[in-house]
Each structure stands twice: as structure tokens, then as C-alpha cells.
C-alpha positions as CSV (number, residue, x, y, z in Angstrom):
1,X,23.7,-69.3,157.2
2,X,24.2,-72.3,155.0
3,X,21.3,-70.8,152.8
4,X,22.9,-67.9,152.3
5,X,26.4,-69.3,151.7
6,X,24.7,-71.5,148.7
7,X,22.6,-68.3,147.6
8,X,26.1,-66.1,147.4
9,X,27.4,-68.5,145.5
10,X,24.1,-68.5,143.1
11,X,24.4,-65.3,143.4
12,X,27.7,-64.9,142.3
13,X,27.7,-67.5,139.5
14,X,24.6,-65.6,138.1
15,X,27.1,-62.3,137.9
16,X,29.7,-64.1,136.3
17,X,27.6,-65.5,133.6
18,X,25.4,-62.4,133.3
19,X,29.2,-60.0,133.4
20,X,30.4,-62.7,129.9
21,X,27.0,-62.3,128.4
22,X,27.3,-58.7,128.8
23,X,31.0,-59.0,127.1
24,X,30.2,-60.8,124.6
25,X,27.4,-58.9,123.3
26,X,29.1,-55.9,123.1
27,X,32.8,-56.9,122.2
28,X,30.8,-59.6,119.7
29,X,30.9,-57.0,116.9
30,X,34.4,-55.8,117.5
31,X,35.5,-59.2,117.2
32,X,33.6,-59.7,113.6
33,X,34.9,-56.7,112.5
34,X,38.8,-57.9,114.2
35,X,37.8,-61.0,112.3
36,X,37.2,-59.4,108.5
37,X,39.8,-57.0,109.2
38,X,42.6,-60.3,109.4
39,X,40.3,-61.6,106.1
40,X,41.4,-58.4,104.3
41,X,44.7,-57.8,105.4
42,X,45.4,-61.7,104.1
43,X,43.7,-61.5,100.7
44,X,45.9,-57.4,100.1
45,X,48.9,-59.4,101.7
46,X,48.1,-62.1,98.7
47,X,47.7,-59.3,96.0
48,X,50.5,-57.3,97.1
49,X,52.7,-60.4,96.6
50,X,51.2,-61.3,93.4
51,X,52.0,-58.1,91.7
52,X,55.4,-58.1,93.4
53,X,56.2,-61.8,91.3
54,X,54.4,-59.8,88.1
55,X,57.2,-56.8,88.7
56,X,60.2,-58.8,89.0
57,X,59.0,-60.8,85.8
58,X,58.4,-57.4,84.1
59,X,61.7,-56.1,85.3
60,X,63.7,-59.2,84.4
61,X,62.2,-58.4,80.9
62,X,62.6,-54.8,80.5
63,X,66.6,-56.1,81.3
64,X,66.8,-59.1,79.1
65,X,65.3,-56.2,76.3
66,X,67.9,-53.4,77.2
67,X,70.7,-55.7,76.9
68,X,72.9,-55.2,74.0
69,X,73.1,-58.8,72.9
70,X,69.2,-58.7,72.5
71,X,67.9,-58.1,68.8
72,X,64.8,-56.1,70.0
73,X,67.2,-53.4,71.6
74,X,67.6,-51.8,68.0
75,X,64.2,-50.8,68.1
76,X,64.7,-48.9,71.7
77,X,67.0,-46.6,70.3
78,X,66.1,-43.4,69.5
79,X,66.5,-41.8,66.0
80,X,67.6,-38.7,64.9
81,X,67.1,-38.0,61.3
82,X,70.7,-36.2,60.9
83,X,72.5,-39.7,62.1
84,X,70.3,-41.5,59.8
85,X,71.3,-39.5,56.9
86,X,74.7,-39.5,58.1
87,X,74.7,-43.2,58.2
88,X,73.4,-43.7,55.0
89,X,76.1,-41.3,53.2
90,X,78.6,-42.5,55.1
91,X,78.4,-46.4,54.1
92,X,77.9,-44.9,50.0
93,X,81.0,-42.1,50.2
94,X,83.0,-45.7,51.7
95,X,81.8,-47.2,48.2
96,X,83.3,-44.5,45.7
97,X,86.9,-45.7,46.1
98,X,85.6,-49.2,45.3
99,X,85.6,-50.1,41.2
100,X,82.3,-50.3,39.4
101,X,81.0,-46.5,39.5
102,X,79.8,-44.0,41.5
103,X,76.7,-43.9,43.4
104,X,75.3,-40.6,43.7
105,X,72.3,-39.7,46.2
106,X,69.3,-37.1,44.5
107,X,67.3,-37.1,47.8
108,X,66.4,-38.2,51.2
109,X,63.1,-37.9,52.4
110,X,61.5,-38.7,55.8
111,X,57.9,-38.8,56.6
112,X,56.7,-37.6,60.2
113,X,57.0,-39.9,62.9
114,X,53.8,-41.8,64.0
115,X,52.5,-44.6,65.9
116,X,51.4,-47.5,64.2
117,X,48.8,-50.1,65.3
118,X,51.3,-52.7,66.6
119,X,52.3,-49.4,68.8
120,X,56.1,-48.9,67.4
121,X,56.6,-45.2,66.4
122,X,57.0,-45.4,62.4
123,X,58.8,-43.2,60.1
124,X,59.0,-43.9,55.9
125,X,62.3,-43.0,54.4
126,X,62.8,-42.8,50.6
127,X,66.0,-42.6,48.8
128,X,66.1,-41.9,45.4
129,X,69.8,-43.0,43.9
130,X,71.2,-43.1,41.0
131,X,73.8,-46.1,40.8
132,X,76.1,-47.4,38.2
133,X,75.1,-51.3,38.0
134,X,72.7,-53.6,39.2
135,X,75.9,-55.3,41.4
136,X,76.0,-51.3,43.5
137,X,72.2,-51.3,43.8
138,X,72.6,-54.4,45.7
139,X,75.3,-53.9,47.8
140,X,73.4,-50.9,49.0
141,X,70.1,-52.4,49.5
142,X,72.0,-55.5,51.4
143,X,73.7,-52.9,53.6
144,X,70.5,-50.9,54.4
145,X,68.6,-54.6,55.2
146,X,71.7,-56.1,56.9
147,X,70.3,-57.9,59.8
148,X,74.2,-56.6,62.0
149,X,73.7,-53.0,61.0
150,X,72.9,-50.3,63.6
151,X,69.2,-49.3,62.0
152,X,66.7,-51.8,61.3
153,X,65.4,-50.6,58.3
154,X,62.6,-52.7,56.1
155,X,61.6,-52.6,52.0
156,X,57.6,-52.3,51.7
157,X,58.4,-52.7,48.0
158,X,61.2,-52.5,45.4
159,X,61.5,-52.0,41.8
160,X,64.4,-51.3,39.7
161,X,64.2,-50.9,35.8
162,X,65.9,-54.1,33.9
163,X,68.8,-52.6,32.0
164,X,70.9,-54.9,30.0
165,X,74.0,-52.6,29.4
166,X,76.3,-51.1,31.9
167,X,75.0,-47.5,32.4
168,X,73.5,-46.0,35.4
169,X,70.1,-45.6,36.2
170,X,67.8,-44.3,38.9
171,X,65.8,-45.9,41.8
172,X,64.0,-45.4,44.6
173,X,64.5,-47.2,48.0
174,X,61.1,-47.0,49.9
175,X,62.6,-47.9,53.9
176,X,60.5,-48.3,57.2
177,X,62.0,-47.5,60.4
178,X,60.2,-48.4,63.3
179,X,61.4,-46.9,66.9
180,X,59.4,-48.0,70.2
């Protein structure tokens, strides 16, 4: 009976090994798989908080450029080409009461709006005025180029005829307007 005590036991030991044998080669691909699964879900959990840093950085910019105190925000504005024209006889209907002649305006022009290659949408405006004296020409061209006004407006080029005398004369103002 002793023999058959130490051959249950054999027995039984062989079982056992032969039962995790058996679990491990089938559960041996479940756990790879378990394994790659907890690989992925780290490197997406990486990702995911990588692009989360690049939003908050993108968002904290998009703010710092839609606040007021920020020079880019005059180029976030939209533009209608009615204000703009009001705008620009506004400021020289405010000059007539002033001494030194009167500006008058021949034309406003606008070009279409289109996208350049630094992306801003860009518009040409030309104004051809004809002012009094050289001292008008530049008040005007210092208010449309005024780094504090509402439109930022710049000169491609500029020329003016050189009068000596007092009378008026005509020019044209050549103005870019970019918009993004």
C-alpha cells in the first residue's frame, strides 16, 4: 500500500504539472496579447497627453492673440469696405474746419480680397486726393500709417509731385490691408 501511496502522489504531481503546462500553453497567447495591449494603451496614454500640453499651448495663444492689448488683434478683425471708407472720410471731413485748405477725395478703390502667400487675406486700396499742401498730405498719410489707429494699413509706394508754391495738387495713396 505504501507503493501506491508514493505512486498517487507521482501520480498526482504529474497532473498538476501536466494541468499548468496545459494553462500555460493556451492562456500563453492571451497573456502576450494582455501584454501588448498594456504596451499600446501606455504609448496612446503618452500621445494623448502630449497633444493635450500642445492644446493648452495653442489655446493660451489663440487668447494672448484675441486680447485687446495684443498688436496682432488688428489683423483678426474683419473688414467691411463701407467702415473703411467711412473711416477714411471721417478722419478728412474732421480736417476741413482745420486752416490750411480743403482736402477733397476723387476716388476710393478696393481690389478683391485674396490670400497672400504669408496666408493673411489681402486687399489694395487706392485713394486718389487732391490736397491743399504738402503739411495736409502728411497729416493724412500719418493718420492712415498710425501705428494707434483701428486699421493697419501699409504704403507699397508713394510719390507726390514737388510743388514749390501753395496750390493744391493731386496724389494717389496706394494702401495694403491685410485681414487673417
Amino acid at each position: 500500500m505504501a507503493f501506491l501511496d508514493k505512486n498517487n502522489k507521482f501520480v498526482s504531481y504529474l497532473i498538476i504539472l501536466l494541468s499548468l503546462f496545459i494553462v500555460v500553453l493556451v492562456t500563453r497567447v492571451q497573456i502576450m496579447t494582455l501584454q501588448e495591449n498594456l504596451d499600446v494603451k501606455e504609448i496612446k496614454t503618452n500621445e494623448l497627453n502630449d497633444k493635450k500640453e500642445q492644446r493648452d499651448d495653442l489655446d493660451r495663444i489663440k487668447a494672448k492673440l484675441k486680447s485687446d492689448d495684443s498688436k496682432v488683434g488688428k489683423y483678426l478683425t474683419a473688414f467691411n469696405e463701407d467702415e473703411l471708407i467711412d473711416y477714411i472720410y471721417s478722419y478728412i471731413e474732421s480736417t476741413l474746419s482745420t486752416e490750411g485748405g480743403i482736402t477733397e477725395v476723387k476716388n476710393i478703390s478696393f481690389t478683391e480680397w485674396e490670400k497672400n502667400e504669408i496666408w493673411f487675406t489681402e486687399s489694395n486700396i487706392i485713394i486718389k486726393l487732391r490736397v491743399p499742401n504738402v503739411e495736409k498730405m502728411k497729416n493724412i498719410l500719418d493718420f492712415l500709417t498710425d501705428s494707434e489707429s483701428k486699421y493697419n494699413f501699409f504704403v507699397d509706394s508713394f510719390t507726390y509731385p514737388n510743388v514749390d508754391t501753395e496750390s493744391s495738387f493731386n496724389i494717389t495713396i496706394p494702401l495694403r490691408v491685410l485681414y487673417k
